[in-house]
C-alpha positions in Angstrom: 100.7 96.3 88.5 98.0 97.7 86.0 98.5 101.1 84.6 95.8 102.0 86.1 95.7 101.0 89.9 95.9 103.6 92.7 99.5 102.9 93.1 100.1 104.5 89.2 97.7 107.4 89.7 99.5 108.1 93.1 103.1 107.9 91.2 100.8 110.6 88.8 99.9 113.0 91.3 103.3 112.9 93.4 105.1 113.5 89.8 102.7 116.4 88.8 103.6 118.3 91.9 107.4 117.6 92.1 107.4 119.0 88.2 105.3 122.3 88.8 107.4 122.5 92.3 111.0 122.4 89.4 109.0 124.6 87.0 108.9 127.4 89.8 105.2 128.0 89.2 102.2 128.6 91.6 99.0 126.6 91.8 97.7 129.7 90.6 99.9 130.8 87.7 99.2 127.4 86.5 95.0 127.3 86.9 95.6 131.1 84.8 98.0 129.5 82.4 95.5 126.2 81.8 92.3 129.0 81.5 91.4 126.4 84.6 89.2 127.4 88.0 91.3 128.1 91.1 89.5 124.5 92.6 91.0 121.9 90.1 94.9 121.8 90.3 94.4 121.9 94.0 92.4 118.4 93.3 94.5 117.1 90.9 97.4 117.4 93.2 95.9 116.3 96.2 94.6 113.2 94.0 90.8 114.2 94.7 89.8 113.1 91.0 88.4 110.1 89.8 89.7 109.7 86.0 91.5 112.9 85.6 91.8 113.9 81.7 95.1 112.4 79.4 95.0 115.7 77.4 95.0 118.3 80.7 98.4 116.1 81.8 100.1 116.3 78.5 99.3 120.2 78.9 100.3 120.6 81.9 103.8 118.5 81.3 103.8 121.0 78.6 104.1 123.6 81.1 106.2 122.2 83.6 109.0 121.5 80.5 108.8 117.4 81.1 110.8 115.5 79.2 108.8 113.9 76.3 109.3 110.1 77.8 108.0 111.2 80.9 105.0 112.9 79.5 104.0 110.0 77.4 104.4 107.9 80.8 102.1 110.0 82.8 99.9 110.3 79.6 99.1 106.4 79.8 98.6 106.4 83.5 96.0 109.1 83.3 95.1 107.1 79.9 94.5 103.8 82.3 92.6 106.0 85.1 89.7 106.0 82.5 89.6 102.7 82.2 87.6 99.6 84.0 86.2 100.8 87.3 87.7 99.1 90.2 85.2 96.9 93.0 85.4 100.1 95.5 84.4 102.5 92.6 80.5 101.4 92.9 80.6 102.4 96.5 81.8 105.8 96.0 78.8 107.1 97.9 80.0 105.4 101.4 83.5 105.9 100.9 85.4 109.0 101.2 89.5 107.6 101.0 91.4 106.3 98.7 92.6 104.1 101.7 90.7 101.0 100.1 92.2 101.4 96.7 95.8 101.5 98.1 95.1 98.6 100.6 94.2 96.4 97.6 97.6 96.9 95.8 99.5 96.5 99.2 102.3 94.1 98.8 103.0 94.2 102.5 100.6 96.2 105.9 101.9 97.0 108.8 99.3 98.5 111.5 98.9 99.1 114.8 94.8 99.1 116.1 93.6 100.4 119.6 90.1 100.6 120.6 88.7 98.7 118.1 89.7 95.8 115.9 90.6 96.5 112.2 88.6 96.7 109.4 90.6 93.8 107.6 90.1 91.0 110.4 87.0 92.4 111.6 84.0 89.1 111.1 80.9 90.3 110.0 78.8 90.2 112.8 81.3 92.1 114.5 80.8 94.9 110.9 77.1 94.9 111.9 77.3 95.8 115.1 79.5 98.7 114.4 77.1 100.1 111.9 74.0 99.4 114.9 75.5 101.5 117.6 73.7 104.4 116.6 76.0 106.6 114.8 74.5 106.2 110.6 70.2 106.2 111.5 69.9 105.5 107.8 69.3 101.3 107.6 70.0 101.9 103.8 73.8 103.6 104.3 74.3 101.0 107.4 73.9 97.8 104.5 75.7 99.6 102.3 78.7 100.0 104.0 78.3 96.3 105.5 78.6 95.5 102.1 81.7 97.0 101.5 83.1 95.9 104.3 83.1 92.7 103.3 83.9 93.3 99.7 87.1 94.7 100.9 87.7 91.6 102.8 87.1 89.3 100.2 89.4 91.3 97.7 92.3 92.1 99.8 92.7 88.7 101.5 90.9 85.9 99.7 92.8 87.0 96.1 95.4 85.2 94.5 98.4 86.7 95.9 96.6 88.2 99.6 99.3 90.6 101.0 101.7 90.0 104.1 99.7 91.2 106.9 101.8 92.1 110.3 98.4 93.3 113.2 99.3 94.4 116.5 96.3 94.6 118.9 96.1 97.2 121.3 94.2 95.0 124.5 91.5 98.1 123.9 90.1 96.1 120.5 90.1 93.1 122.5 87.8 94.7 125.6 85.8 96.9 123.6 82.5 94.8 124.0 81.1 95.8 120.5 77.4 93.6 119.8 77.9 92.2 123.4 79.6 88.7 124.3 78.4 86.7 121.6 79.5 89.0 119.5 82.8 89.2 120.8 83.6 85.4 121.1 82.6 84.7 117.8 85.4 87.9 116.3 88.0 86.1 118.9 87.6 82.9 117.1 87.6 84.5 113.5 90.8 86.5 114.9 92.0 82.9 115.5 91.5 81.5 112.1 93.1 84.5 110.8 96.1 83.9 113.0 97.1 80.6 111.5 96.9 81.8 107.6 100.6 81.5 106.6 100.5 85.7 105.2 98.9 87.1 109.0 100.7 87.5 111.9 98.8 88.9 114.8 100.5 90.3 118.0 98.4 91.6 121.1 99.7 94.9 122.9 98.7 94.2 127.0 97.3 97.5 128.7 100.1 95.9 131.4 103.2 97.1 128.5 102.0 100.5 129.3 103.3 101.3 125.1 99.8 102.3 124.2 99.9 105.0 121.3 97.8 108.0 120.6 96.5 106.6 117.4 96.5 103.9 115.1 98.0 103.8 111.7 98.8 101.9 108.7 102.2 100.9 107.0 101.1 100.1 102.8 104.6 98.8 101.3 104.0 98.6 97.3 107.3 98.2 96.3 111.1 98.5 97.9 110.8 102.5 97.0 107.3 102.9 98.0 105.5 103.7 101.0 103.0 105.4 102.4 101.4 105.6 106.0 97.9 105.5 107.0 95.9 107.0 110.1 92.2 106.9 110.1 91.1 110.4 111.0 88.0 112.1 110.0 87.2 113.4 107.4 89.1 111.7 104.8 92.2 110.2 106.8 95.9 111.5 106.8 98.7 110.1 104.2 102.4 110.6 105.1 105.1 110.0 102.5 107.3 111.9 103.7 111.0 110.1 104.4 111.3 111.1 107.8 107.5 110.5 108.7 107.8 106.9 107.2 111.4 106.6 109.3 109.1 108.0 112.4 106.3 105.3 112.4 108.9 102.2 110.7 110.6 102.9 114.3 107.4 103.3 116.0 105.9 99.6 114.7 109.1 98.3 115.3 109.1 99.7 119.3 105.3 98.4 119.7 106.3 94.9 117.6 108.8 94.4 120.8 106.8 95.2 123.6 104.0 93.5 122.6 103.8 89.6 123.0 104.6 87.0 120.7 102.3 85.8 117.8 101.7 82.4 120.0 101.2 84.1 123.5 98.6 86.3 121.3 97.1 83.1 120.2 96.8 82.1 123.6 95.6 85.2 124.6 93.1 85.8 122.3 91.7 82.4 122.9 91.5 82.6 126.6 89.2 86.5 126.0 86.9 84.0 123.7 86.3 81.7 126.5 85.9 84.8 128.9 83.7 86.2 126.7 81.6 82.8 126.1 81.3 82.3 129.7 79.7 86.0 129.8 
């Protein structure tokens, strides 16, 4: 994993506030201590920079008495950060997460969809029709984020090593008649294809289970010791990484995982909705 990738700059950030949280001192004792503006620390350490400056983290592990190895670590990361732009860094002006970023260096993804199908196995006719349904008027910003879209899908699961995908389907995605029946046969049948790719298991939640969930979310496994989770809230989306919030929704997948049906009777399932909706 490069220096740079949104998996370092988060092990940046997280290490930046654990050492300021040791060194006793306030955001604000450390803004008047770096001659900074109230605004930036509170970016830095909510990760809302783009290539944050090698020579402010030196300072500031200065300040926070870090040991001299771990400063000339975080020095390199932030070093890196500066480096080649990433594919999602050209569409900085239709994306507002850094959800993309740590989707690409997901080992593993656990998530769990309801109301519509997820962004990952979503076809693109199925993209286009979300961006028509009236809610961006701009045709411009609609193509732009089409484009993404499908950047992200060719990234994250046509590269070399494509991550181990784990979907469960609330039945809601699977109703949702977004573009109309044509529309919805032809995302069925690329669901389908998905399906059978050795790295993507699919399961389908029935409204009949009665598990249904208040929200989706997202399960990014990097490594053994790190995890985050994902839900896809406006404005900018919610990241827990917390222990007990990553125990909360590991137990929660797992609970949905068992009442939903199995990857075949999804198959089946999903087949028989692409017949119903071809017969529409």
């Amino acid at each position: 994993m490069s220096q740079g990738s949104p998996v370092r700059r988060r092990h940046l950030v997280s290490q930046l506030k654990r050492l300021r949280a040791q060194s006793g001192l306030s955001q604000s004792q450390v803004s008047k201590s770096m001659g900074w503006e109230s605004g930036k620390i509170i970016r830095i350490e909510t990760g809302k920079f783009i290539r944050l400056n090698s020579a402010d983290v030196s300072e500031l592990c200065r300040l926070y008495g870090a040991s001299d190895e771990l400063r000339e670590e975080l020095v390199e990361i932030a070093k890196a950060s500066r480096g080649k732009k990433p594919w999602w860094f050209q569409y900085k002006d239709v994306l507002v997460t850094a959800f993309y970023g740590l989707e690409h260096e997901a080992a593993k993804i656990q998530e769990y969809s309801l109301g519509l199908v997820p962004g990952l196995l979503q076809h693109p006719e199925y993209v286009r029709a979300l961006m028509k349904r009236g809610y961006l008027p701009d045709k411009e910003e609609q193509e732009r984020r089409i484009e993404v879209r499908l950047q992200r899908h060719h990234n994250v699961l046509e590269r070399e090593a494509p991550p181990r995908i784990w979907t469960i389907l609330d039945e809601s995605c699977l109703r949702c008649a977004v573009g109309g029946p044509k529309v919805m046969e032809t995302q069925m049948r690329h669901l389908l294809d998905l399906a059978v790719r050795p790295t993507i298991d699919i399961q389908v939640l029935p409204h009949a289970k009665g598990m249904s969930q208040s929200y989706g979310f997202s399960m990014l496994t990097f490594d053994e010791y790190d995890r985050a989770v994902y839900v896809d809230v406006p404005p900018n989306g919610i990241f827990y990484e917390d222990k007990a919030d990553l125990l909360r929704h590991e137990r929660l997948f797992e609970y949905l995982q068992a009442a939903a049906i199995s990857p075949t009777e999804s198959y089946d399932f999903i087949s028989n909705l692409a017949h119903e909706y071809a017969r529409s």
